[in-house]
N, C-alpha and C positions, 0 to 999 in steps of 0.2 A: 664668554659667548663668542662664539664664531663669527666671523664679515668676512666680507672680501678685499682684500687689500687693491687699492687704486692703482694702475701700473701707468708709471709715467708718460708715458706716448700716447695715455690716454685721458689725460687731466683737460687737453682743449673742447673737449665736447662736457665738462661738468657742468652739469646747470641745477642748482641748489632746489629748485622749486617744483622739478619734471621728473615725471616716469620715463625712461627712454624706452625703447621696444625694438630694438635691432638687437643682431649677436655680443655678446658681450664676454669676455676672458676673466676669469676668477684667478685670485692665491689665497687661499685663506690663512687668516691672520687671528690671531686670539684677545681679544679687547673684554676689561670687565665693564658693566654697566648696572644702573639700578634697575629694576623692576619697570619701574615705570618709565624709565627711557627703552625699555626691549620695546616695549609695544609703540614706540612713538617713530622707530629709526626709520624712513621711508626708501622703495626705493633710490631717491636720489643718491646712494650712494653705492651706486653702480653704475659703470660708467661704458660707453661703447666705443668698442675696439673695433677703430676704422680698420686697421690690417687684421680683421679676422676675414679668410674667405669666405666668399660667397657662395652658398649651397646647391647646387646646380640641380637640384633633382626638384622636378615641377609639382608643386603641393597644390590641394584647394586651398588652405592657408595655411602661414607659416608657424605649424604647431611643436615643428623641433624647436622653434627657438623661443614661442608662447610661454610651451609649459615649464620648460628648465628655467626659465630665469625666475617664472612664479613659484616655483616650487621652492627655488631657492630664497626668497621673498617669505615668504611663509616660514621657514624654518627659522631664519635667520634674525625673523623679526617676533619671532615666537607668537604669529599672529592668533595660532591659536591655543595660549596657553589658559588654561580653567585659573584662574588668581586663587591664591591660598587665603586661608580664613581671614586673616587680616586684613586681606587686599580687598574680598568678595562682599560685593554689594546685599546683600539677601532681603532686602525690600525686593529683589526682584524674582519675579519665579523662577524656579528651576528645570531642567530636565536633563535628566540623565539615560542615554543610549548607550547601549553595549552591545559587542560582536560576542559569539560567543570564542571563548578563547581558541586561539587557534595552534595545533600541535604543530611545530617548526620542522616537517619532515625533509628528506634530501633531495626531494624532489622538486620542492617550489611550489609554488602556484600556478595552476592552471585558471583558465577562462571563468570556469565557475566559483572557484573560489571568491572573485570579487561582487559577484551578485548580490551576497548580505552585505558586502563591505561598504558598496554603494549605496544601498538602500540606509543604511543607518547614517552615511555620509548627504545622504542628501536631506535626511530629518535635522540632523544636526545644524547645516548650516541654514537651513529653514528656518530652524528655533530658535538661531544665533538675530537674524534677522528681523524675529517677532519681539523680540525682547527680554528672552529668556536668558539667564546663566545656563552654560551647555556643559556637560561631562563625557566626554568623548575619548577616553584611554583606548590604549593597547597594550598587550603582553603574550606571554609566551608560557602555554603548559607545555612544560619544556621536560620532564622527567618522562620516562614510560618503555615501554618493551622494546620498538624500534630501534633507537638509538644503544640498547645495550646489546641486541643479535647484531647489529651491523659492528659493536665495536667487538664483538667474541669474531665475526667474522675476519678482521680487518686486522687485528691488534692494537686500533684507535681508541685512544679514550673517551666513553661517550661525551665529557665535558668539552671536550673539542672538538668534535664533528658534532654535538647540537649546538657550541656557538657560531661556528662557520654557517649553519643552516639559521639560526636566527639573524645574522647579518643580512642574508640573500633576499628570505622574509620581507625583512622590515626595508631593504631596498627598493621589491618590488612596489612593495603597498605605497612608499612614498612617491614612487613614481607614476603612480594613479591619482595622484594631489589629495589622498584622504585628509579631512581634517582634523588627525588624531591628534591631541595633546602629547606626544613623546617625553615631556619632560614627567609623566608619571607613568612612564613605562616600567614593567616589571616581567620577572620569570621565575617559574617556581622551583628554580635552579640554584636560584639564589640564596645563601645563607641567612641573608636578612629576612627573608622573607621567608622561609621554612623554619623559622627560629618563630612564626606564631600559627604554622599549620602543628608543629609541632605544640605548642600551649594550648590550641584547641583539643589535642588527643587529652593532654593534661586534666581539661575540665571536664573531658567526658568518662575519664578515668575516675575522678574522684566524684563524681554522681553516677558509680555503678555501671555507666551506660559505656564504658570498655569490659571487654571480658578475654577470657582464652578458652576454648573449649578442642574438644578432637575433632576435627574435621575433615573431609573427605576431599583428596585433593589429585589431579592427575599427575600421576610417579611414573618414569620411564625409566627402566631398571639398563636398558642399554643407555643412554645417554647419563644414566645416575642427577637425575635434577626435576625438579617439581614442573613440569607446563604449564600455560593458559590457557582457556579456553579455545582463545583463537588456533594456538601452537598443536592444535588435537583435531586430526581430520579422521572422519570414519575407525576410530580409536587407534590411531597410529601415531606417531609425532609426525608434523609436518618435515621434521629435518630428517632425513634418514628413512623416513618410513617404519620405525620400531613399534612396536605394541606397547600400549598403555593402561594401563590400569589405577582402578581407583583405591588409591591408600590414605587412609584417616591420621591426621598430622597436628600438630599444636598450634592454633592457630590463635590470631589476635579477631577478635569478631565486636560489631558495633551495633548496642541495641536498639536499631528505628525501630522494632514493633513496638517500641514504647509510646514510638507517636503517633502509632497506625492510622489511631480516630482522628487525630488531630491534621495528620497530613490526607486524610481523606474529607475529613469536613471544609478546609478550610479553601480546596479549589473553588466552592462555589462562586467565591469575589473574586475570583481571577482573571483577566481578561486575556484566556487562552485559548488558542483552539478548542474546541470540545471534542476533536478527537484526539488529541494530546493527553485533554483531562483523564477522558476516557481508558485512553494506553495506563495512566497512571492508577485511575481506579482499578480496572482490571487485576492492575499486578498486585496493588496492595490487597485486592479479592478479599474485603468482607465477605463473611455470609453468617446467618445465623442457622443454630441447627443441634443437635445433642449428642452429648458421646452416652455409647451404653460399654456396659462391660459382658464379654460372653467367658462362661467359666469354660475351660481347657478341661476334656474329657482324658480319664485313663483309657489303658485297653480292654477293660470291662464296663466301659460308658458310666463310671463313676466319677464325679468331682473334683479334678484335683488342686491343689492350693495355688493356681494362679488363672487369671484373669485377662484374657486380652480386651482392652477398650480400642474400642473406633468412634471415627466421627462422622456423622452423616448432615447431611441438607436435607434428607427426606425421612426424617423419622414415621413420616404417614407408610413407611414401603417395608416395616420391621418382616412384616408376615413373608413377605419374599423374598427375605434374605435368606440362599440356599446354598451357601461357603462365603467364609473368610480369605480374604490376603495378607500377608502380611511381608513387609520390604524387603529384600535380602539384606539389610544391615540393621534390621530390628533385633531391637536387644535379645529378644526373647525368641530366637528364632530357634539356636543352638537346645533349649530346653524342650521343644515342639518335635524334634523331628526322632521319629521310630530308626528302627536298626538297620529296617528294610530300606528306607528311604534314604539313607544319611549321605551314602556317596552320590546319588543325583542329587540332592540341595548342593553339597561341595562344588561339583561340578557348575552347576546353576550361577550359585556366588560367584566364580571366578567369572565365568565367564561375561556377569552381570556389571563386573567391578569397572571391563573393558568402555562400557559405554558411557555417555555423559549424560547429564539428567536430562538435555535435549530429545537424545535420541530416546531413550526412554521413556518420555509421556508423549512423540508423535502418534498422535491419531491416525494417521493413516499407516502407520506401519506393524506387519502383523504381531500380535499379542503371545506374549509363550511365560511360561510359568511350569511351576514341578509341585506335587503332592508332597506335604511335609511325613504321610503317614498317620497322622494326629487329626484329630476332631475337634467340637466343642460344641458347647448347648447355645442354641437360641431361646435365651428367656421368654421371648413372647409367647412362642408356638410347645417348646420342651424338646424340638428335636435335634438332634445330633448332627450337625452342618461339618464339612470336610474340612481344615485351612490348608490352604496352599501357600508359595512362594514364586511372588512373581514382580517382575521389576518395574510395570508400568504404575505400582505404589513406591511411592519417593518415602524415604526413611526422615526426610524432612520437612514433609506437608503431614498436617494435624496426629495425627498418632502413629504414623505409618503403617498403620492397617485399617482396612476397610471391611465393611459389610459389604457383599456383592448381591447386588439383586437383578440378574441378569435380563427379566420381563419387562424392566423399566429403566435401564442403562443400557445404551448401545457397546460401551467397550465391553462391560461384565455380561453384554447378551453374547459378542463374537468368542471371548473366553468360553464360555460355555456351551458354546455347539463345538467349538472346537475339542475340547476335552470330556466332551459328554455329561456337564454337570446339569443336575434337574435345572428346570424353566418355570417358575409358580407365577400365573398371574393373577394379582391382587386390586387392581384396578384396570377400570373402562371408563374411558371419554364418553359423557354422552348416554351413559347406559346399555350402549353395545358391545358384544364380545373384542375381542381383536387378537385372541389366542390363536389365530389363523392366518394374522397378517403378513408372517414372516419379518418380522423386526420386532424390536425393542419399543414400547412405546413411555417415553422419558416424558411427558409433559403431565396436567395436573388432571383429575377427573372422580369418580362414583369410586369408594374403595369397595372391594369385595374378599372373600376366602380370607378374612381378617378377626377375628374370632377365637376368642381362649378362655372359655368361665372360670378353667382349675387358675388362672390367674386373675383373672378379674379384669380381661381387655377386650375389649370389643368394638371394634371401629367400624363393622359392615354398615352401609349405605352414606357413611358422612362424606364430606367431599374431604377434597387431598389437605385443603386450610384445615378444616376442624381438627381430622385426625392428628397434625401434628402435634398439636396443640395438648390433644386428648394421649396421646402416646406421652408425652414428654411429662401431662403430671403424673400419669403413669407410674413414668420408670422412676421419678425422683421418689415418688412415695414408697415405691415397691424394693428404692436401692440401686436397681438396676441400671441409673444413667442420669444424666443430668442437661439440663440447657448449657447450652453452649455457644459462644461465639467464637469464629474459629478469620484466622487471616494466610491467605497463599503470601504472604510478605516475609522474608527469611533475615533475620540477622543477617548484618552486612558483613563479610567475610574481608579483615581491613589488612592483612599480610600478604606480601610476597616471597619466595623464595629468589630474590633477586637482588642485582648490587645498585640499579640505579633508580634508587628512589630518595624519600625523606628516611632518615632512620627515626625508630619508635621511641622515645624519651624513657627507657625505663632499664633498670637492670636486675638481674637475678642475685640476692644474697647464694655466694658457694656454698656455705653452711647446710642452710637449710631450704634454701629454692625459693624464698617469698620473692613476691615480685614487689620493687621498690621504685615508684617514680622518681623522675629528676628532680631537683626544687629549681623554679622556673627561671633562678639566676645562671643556671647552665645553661640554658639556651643562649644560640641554637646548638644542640649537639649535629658537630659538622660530620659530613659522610666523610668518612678517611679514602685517601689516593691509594687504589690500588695499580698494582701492573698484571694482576691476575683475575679478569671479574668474570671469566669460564664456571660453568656451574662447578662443583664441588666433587660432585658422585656419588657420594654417600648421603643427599637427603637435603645437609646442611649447607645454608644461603652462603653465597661466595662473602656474603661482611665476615663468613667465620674462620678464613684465610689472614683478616687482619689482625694477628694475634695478639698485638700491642696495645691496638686499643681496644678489644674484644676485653681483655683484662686489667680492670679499675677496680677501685675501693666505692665503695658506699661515701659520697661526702658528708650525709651526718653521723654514720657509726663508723665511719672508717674501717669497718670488714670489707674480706677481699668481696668481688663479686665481677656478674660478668654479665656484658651487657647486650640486649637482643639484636640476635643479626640481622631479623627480617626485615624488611622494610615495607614502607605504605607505599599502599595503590596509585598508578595516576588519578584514580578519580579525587585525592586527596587535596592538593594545591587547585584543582578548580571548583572546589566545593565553596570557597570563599573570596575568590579574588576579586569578587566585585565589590567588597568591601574595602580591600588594598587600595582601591584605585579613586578612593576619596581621602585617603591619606597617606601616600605612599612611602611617605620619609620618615613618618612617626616610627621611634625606635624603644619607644615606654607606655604603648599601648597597641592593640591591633588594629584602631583606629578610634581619631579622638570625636569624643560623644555629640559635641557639637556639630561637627561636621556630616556624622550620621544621621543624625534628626535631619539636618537641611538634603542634605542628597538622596538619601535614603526613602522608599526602595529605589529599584532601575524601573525607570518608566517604560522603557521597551528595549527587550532583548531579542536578536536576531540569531537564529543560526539554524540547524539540521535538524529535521524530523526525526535522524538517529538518534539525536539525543532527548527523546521527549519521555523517557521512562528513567533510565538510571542516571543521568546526569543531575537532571530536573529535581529527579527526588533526593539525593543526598544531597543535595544543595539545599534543598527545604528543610532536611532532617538537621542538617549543622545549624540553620540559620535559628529555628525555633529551639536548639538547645542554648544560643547565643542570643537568643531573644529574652531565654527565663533566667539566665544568669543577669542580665540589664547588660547586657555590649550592645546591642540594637532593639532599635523603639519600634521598628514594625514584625507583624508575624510573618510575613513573605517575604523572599529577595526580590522578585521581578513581577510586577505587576500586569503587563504583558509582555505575551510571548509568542513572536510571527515565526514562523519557520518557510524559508524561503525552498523555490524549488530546487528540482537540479538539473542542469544544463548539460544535455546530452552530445555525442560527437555528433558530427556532419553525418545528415541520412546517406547510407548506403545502400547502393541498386546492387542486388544480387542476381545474379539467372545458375537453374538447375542445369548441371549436366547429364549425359547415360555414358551409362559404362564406355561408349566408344569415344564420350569427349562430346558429343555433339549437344547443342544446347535443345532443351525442353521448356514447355511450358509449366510455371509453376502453378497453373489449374489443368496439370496433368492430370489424370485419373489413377498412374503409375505412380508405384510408392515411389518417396522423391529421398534421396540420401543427403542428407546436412553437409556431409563431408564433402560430394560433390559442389561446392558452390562455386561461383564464378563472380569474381568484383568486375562490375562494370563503370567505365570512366561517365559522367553526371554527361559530358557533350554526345554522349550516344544513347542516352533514354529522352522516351518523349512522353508527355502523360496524354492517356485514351481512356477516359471517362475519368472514372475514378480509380483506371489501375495507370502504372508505368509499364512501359512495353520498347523493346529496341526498334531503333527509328530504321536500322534495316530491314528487320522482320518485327512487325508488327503482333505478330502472332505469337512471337515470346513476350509472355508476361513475366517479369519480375518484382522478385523481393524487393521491398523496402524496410529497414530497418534502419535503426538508429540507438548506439551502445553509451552507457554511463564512459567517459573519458577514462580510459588505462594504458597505460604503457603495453602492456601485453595486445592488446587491440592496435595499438599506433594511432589511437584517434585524439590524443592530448594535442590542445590546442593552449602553445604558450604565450600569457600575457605582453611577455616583452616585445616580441614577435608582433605581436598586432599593435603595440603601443610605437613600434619604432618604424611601422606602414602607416600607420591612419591617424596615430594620437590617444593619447590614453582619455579627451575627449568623449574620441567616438567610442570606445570601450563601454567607456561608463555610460552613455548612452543609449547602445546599443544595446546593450545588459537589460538595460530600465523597459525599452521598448519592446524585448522580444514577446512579450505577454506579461500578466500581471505574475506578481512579482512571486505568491504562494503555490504558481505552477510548473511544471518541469516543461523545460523548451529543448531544443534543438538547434544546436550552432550552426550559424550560415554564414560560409565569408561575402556572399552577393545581399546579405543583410546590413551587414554593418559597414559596407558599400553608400549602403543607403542613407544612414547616418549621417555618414562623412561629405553626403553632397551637401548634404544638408547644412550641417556645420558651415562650409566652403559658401554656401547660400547665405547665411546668417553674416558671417563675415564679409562677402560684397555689396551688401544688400546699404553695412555701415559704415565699413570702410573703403567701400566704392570697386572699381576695377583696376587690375594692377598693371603698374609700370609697364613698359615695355621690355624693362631687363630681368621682369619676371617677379618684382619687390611691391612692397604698397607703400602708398603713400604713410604718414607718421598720423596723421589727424581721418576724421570722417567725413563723410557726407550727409552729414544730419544740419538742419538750420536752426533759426533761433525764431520762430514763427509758430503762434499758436496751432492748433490742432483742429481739424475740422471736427464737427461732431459725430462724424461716418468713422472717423480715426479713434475717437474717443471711444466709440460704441465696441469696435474689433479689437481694441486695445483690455478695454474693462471688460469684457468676455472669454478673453487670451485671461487675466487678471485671475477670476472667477473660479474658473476650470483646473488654472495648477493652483489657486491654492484648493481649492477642491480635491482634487487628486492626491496631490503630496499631503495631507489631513488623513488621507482616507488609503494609504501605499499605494493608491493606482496609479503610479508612474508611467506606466507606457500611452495612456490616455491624455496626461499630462502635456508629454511628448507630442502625441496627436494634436491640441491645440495648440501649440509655438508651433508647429507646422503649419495650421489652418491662418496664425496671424500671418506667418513670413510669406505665405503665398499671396493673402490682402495686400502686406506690404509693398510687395514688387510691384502692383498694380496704380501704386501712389504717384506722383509726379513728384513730393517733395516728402522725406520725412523730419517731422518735426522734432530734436530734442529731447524733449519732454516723455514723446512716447518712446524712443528708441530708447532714451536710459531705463526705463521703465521695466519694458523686453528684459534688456540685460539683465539686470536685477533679477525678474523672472528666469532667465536662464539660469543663471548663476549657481544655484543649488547642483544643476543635472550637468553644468560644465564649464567647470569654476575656473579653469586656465583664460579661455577664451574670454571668459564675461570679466574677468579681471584684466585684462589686454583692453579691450575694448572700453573697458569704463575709465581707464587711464585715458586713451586715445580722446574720450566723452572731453576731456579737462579738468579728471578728479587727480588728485595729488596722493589720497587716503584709499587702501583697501576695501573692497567694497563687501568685504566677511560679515561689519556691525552695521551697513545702512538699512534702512525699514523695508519690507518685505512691502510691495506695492499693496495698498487695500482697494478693492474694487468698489465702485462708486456707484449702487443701488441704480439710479437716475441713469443710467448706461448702459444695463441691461436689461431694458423695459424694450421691448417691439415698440415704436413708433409707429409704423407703418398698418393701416387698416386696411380691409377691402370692404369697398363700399358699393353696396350695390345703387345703379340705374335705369332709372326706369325714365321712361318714356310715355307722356300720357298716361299713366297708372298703368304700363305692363312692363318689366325685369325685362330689360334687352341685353343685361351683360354685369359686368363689375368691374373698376378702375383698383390698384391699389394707393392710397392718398395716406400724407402726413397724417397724425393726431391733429396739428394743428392746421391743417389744411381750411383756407377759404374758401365760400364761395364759387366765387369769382375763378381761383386757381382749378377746384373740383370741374367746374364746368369745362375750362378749358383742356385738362386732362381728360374728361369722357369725351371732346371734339374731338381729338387727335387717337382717339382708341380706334383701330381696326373694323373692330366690330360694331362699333356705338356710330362711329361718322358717319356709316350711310342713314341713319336714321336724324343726322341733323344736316347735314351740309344742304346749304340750299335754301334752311326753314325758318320762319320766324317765329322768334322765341315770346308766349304770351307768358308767362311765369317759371319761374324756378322755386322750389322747396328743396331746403338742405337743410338735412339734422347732421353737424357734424357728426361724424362718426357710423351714422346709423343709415344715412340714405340719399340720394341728391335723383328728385323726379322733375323732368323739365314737360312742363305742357307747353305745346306749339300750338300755334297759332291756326285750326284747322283747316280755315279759308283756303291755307296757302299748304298743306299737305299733300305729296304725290299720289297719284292712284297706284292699288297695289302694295304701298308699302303701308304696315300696320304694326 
C-alpha cells in the first residue's frame, strides 16, 4: 500500500490525533498493511511542510490545497474500498451504481463527460451514508476501432497508446474526488479478463446460439480490407474516399432472435426510461401477420416450379397487392430475371451493393428499383402481378420480398406512380371513397374490390381486424400462406476483420474445416504481438499475418489446424463487466455465486442515450443466456437506467453577412448564406426581447446557437482547466446545478462563476474571514450553543429537500436549497455546531473535498464518507406561524400573523402594534376579548368610550 513518507524537517508539527489542513510535501513510500488497518490509517500521518511556499494567487478558498491532500487521503487509506465477501457485512443493504463503461479515447475528458460521473458519485456517497454497502467500480472498454486507425496511422502499438490514454483517464476522474473503488478496477484489454469474455462465446457456442453464416460486409477493393459502418460515408471509405461495395463474407454471427420474446417481455419491470424501452421495442419490431406464397409465372403465364413467399402485417390488403419486390441479394433473384432484363438487374445489383442498409430503407430518399422481366400469380384475385427489384427490401428482413400494395403503403404508392405500376384500392375509412386523395392511405377501415368465389374469399364490407383474420384461415386451409410472426431483430453479427480485439476461441481442423472449440483450460487465448496490424488486402484479418500462431494442432486430436483470425466486436467485453466488477480477482469462475446473489442486479446505471438500443440489448441477450446456464440469479443486469444529458459548448452569437462584408439582419427577408457567418465576441451582444442584437446597431439581430463539444468546432471545454481555476468543487457542482440532470444544457463559464462564490460563501460563513496574509484560520467559527428553533426549522428543510432531491436525481434543486440555508445563515448572529456539522454532511455528497476540510476543521479526526446522512425531524417542518384574523366589535379589521402557540395576552398585543389594527384600539377601553387560538382573537370595546366616525 502506498503513504507518504514523513520528511524530517517536518516531524515538529506531528500531532498523532489531528487532521492538519495546510500544504503539505509527499514521497511515497511502499508499507504492507492488513485490510483492516487500510481503513483505520488517518490522516495524521501527514504531516505540514512549514517550508512549502505560500501560494500567492487569491482564492475564495483554498481548494488547491483542500482537494489534493483529500484525494490523497482517500486513495491512500483506501477509504473507499467495497470489503471482499469475507470482509462484507451483508445484514446490511446493498446498492450497486455504475457509469457506463467508458472507451479511454486520446482525447481525454471533456466538461461533459463528468456529468454521469457526478451524478452516480453523489448517489454513491449518499448510500454510503444511509447505511448501505456501496459498489462503485471503474474500468476501461479499452479494445475498439480507434485505437487500431491511430495505431495503422502512427506505427504505435494500440496496447500502448490505449494505455497511455487509460492513465490520463483515470488521472482525470481522480482528480474530480470520484468515489470509485480502484482496487477492482478492470479493462477489457486485459488477458485475465478476456480469458471469460472469451468462455462466454464458449457457452454460446455449445447451445447453438454461435453460428457462421455469409454475410454482407463493406469491402473496399482499393484499400483491400473489410470497413465499419462508421468507416463508410455516402459509400465511400472515409480514408481515401474509395468506393465501397457490399461483399457477402464468413462471418461469426450471434443468435438474440432466440430471446426476442423474452428480451421484449421482460422491459415491462424495468425502471427505464420508456423511451429507451421504446428505442428497444421498436428494434426488436415484433409484429404479427402471414407469409403467403405467390407461384412464379412462365412466359406463357403458366406455373412454374417455384414460389416466392412474402411476409405482410396486412394480410386484409391481399386484393391490392398489384407487384412483387424482391431484395437484390434474394436468392432467387438470378432464376427470375428474363434475357431482356438481365443486364439492368446486373447493373441494379452493383450499383445496390454500394449502399448501406441505412441508406437503403430512408424514407425520405427517392425509391428506384428495375423490372426483373418475370411475373407471378396473386392467389387471391388469379392475376398475373409484375416482380421487380428494388433495394428499399433488405434481403435480411422477413423473406426479403414483399407484396406491394401501393393504395395503402405510402413507399409502394411513390414506387408506383413513379414506374407506372396499377393503384387498386381495396379499402375506405369511414365508407368514403379516397381514390381521389392523391396519397396512399396506410391505416385501418371498410374493405372493398375484395372478392374471389373461383377461390372461395370474400372480405368486402368486413373491417381491416376481421379480414385479417378471415384472409389468414384462408390461405392456411387453401395452402397458400400461413400465420406468422415475424421480428426486425437481426442476428448479431459477432466478427471483425480487425487486429485489435478479443480473439474468437476456436480453430478450424486443415483436414476437413470443422470448426473445433477451445477446451476452456486454454483460456485466455492471448491476441499475439504484431508489428504489422495494417489491413491485409486481400480480405483476410491482419491475425492472418501472424503465421505462427495462426498454425496449431487440435489439443485433443492433435491434427494440424488453424485458428480464426477474426476477432470480437467492442461491444463484446462491455456486454458483461458489470459482472467483473463484483469479483474482479476471481481467476476459477466469472464471478463467484455468492457474491452475485448479493450485488446483483446494478440498481442504477448511468450513461448516454446513444447507448439505449444496441448496447442495452446485448447486454440483456448475454445476461439471460448466463441467467439459464445458473451463473446469475436475476433475468436483468440493470434495474434502472438514467441517461444523463449532454452538455453543449458555450452559446455562440452569430451575425449574417452580404456579399460586400457588411452585416445584415438575421430576420432579413434576403436569402441568408450559412457560409457567410460572422462570430461575435458575448461583451458586444445585448439581449432585446427575446432576440440578441449588437449593442452598436441594434438592428442587427443575431444567431444564437450552441454545438455538441468537438475539436473541429473549438468548443471543448477541458476539465483540468476548470478544475486548476475554480476547483473540481465547483465542477462537480456546477454540472449538478445546470438543470436537471436527464436534460441537455449549455456550458457557461459566468455559471460556474456562480458556484464558486458560493462555495467561497460556504467556506467563510464556517471558517470565518481570512487572515490578512491572505490564509484562514486552522479551526471555525461555529459554537457550542444550542440551536434556536428558527435554526432548527431552516436547518430540517435544508435536510428535507436534498434528501428529497438526491432520492429523486434532481440535483440542481438540491443545490437550490443549501443555497436558500447559506443565505438564512449569514443572517444569524452565532452559528451553532450542531447545525453547521449537519450542512456539511448535507454538502458533502455534491462536494466532498471541501465538506471533508471542513468536518476536520469541525474537531472530527475520522472521514466523514461513513457518518449518517442527516434525517430531517417531521416537528420542523410544520409552519408554526398562523394568520389570524381580527376583528373588532364583530367586524374583520385586518389579520396578524401569531405562533401556533400563541397567547392571549401575546395575540392581543401583536394586533396593538399592527399598522392597520392600532387605530382601531389606541386610546380605547377594552370591555372583552375572545380568542380561539388559532382561529380568531375579536376584541369588543367598551362603546361609551368609542370615537365618532371610527367603526
Amino acid at each position: 500500500m502506498l503513504l507518504f513518507q514523513l520528511h524530517s524537517h517536518s516531524l515538529s508539527h506531528f500531532h498523532s490525533n489531528t487532521i492538519t489542513t495546510n500544504t503539505f510535501h509527499f514521497t511515497p513510500i511502499t508499507i504492507t498493511t492488513n485490510t483492516t488497518t487500510r481503513r483505520r490509517i488517518r490522516f495524521h500521518n501527514y504531516v505540514r511542510n512549514s517550508s512549502q511556499p505560500k501560494d500567492t494567487v487569491k482564492r475564495a478558498y483554498p481548494f488547491h490545497e483542500i482537494e489534493r491532500k483529500w484525494q490523497h487521503f482517500w486513495e491512500h487509506n483506501s477509504t473507499f474500498r467495497t470489503p471482499d465477501d469475507d470482509e462484507l457485512d451483508t445484514s446490511k443493504p446493498k446498492f450497486y451504481v455504475l457509469d457506463m463503461f467508458p472507451y479511454p479515447s486520446g482525447a481525454g475528458l471533456h466538461v461533459g463527460h463528468p456529468l454521469g460521473y457526478t451524478a452516480t458519485d453523489i448517489i454513491a456517497r449518499y448510500k454510503r451514508m444511509k447505511g448501505y454497502n456501496v459498489l462503485h467500480p471503474m474500468g476501461w472498454d479499452a479494445f475498439g476501432l480507434p485505437a487500431e486507425q491511430y495505431a495503422i496511422q502512427t506505427g504505435t502499438h494500440p496496447n500502448l497508446t490505449t494505455l497511455t490514454n487509460i492513465n490520463r483517464f483515470r488521472s482525470q476522474l481522480k482528480s474530480l474526488g470520484f468515489s470509485y473503488d480502484w482496487d477492482r478496477e478492470i479493462s477489457t484489454i486485459q488477458p485475465h479478463y478476456y480469458k471469460w469474455t472469451q468462455w462466454i462465446f464458449l457457452q454460446l457456442l455449445k447451445r447453438g446460439l454461435a453460428y457462421q453464416a455469409e454475410v454482407p460486409v463493406n469491402w473496399c477493393p482499393a484499400l483491400g480490407t473489410v470497413l465499419a459502418n462508421e468507416e463508410v460515408i455516402d459509400g465511400v471509405s472515409e480514408r481515401g474516399g474509395h468506393p465501397v461495395i457490399r461483399k457477402p463474407m464468413r462471418q461469426w454471427m450471434l443468435k438474440i432472435t432466440a430471446y426476442a420474446d423474452r428480451l421484449l417481455e421482460d422491459l415491462d419491470d424495468l425502471d427505464w426510461p420508456e423511451s429507451v424501452k421504446d428505442m428497444q421495442r421498436n428494434w426488436i419490431g415484433r409484429s404479427e401477420g402471414a407469409e403467403f406464397d405467390f407461384c412464379v409465372l412462365d412466359s406463357d403465364g403458366k406455373e412454374r416450379d417455384i414460389k416466392i413467399t412474402v411476409y405482410t402485417t396486412r394480410p386484409d390488403t391481399i386484393f391490392g397487392a398489384t407487384y412483387l419486390v424482391v431484395a437484390p441479394e434474394h436468392s432467387l433473384l438470378p432464376s427470375l430475371v428474363s434475357t431482356a432484363q438481365s443486364k439492368h438487374v446486373e447493373d441494379y445489383i452493383e450499383l445496390s451493393s454500394r449502399k448501406s442498409d441505412l441508406e437503403r430503407t430512408e424514407l425520405q430518399k427517392e425509391k428506384t428499383g428495375v423490372f426483373t422481366g418475370c411475373y407471378a400469380k396473386n392467389s387471391a384475385n388469379g392475376e398475373a402481378i409484375p416482380i421487380w427489384v428494388a433495394d428499399y427490401v433488405l434481403g435480411s428482413y422477413g423473406t426479403g420480398a414483399i407484396m406491394a400494395v401501393p393504395a395503402h403503403d405510402s413507399r409502394d404508392y411513390e414506387f408506383a406512380l413513379k414506374y407506372d405500376v396499377p393503384v387498386r384500392w381495396i379499402m375506405t375509412p369511414d365508407d368514403k371513397s379516397i381514390n381521389d386523395s392523391g396519397k396512399a392511405f396506410p391505416g385501418e377501415g371498410n374493405i372493398i374490390n375484395s372478392s374471389n368465389s373461383l377461390v372461395g374469399l370474400d372480405i368486402n364490407g368486413l373491417s381491416s381486424k376481421e379480414a385479417r383474420l378471415k384472409v389468414i384461415e384462408w390461405a392456411e386451409k387453401s395452402g397458400n400462406g400461413k400465420r406468422k410472426v415475424n421480428y426486425k431483430l437481426r442476428d448479431w453479427l459477432f466478427a471483425r476483420q480487425r487486429y485489435w480485439g478479443e480473439p474468437i476461441p476456436v480453430v478450424f481442423l486443415d483436414e476437413s474445416g470443422e470448426t473445433v472449440p477451445l477446451h476452456e483450460t486454454e483460456l485466455p487465448l492471448i491476441l499475439p504481438e504484431l508489428d504489422d496490424f495494417s489491413p491485409s488486402g486481400t480480405g483476410e484479418p491482419p491475425l492472418s499475418k501472424a503465421v505462427s500462431w495462426v498454425k496449431t494442432t487440435d489439443s485433443l486430436s492433435g491434427r494440424p489446424a488453424t485458428r480464426e483470425t477474426n476477432t470480437m466486436p467492442q461491444w463484446a467485453g462491455s456486454c458483461w463487466y458489470y459482472l467483473r466488477f463484483m469479483d474482479p480477482k476471481n481467476s476459477k469462475e466469472l464471478v463467484d455465486s455468492r457474491k452475485e446473489r448479493y450485488w446483483g442486479p446494478v440498481d442504477v446505471y448511468v450513461g448516454g442515450a446513444e447507448h439505449a438500443v444496441l448496447h442495452l440489448l446485448y447486454a440483456r441477450f448475454w445476461h439471460k443466456v448466463l441467467y439459464d446456464i445458473g451463473v446469475v440469479s436475476t433475468k436483468e443486469p440493470f434495474q434502472c437506467v438514467i441517461n444523463q444529458g449532454i452538455i453543449l459548448g458555450e452559446v455562440q452569437y452569430m451575425a449574417y453577412r452580404d456579399q460586400d462584408g457588411n452585416l445584415i439582419s438575421a430576420d432579413a427577408t434576403d436569402m441568408l448564406n450559412e457560409h457567410n457567418l460572422l462570430r461575435v465576441p458575448e461583451e458586444k451582444v445585448i439581449k432585446s426581447g427575446d432576440s440578441f442584437v449588437l449593442k452598436e446597431n441594434p438592428d442587427i439581430r443575431l444567431v444564437v446557437r450552441s454545438y455538441k463539444m468537438s475539436k473541429s468546432r473549438g468548443n471543448v471545454v477541458n476539465p483540468d482547466d476548470v478544475v486548476s481555476e475554480y476547483g473540481a468543487d465547483s465542477l462537480r457542482l456546477y454540472e449538478m446545478f445546470m438543470g436537471p440532470l436527464r436534460d441537455s444544457k449549455t456550458w457557461s463559464t459566468s455559471g460556474i462563476e456562480g458556484v464558486y462564490r458560493f462555495l467561497g460563501r460556504t467556506w467563510r460563513l464556517i471558517v470565518g474571514s481570512p487572515l490578512s496574509d491572505g490564509t484562514f484560520k486552522d479551526s471555525t467559527v461555529s459554537v457550542d450553543e444550542e440551536p434556536t428553533i428558527e435554526q432548527l426549522r431552516c436547518l430540517h428543510r435544508c435536510i428535507a429537500k436534498v434528501t428529497e432531491e438526491i432520492e429523486g436525481t434532481r440535483f440542481n434543486t438540491g443545490i437550490s436549497a443549501m443555497m436558500e440555508f447559506l443565505n438564512a445563515a449569514y443572517k444569524w448572529d452565532k452559528h451553532p455546531r450542531s447545525v453547521i456539522e449537519a450542512f456539511v454532511l448535507l454538502l458533502s455528497p455534491y462536494a466532498p473535498h471541501m465538506a471533508e476540510e471542513l468536518w476536520s476543521r469541525l474537531g472530527h479526526t475520522k472521514s466523514l464518507a461513513y457518518e449518517s446522512f442527516p434525517k430531517a425531524n417531521p416537528a420542523y417542518l410544520k409552519d408554526s406561524t398562523v394568520v389570524l384574523p381580527v376583528q373588532i366589535n364583530g367586524k374583520t379589521r385586518g389579520t396578524i400573523e401569531v405562533e401556533e402557540t400563541c397567547t392571549e395576552e401575546d395575540a392581543f398585543i401583536l394586533a396593538s402594534r399592527d399598522e392597520k389594527l392600532s387605530k382601531y384600539l389606541d386610546g380605547q377601553s377594552v370591555k372583552k376579548i375572545i380568542y380561539v387560538p388559532g382561529k380568531i382573537l375579536n376584541v369588543v370595546l367598551d362603546r361609551k368610550n368609542i370615537k365618532v366616525g371610527v367603526q
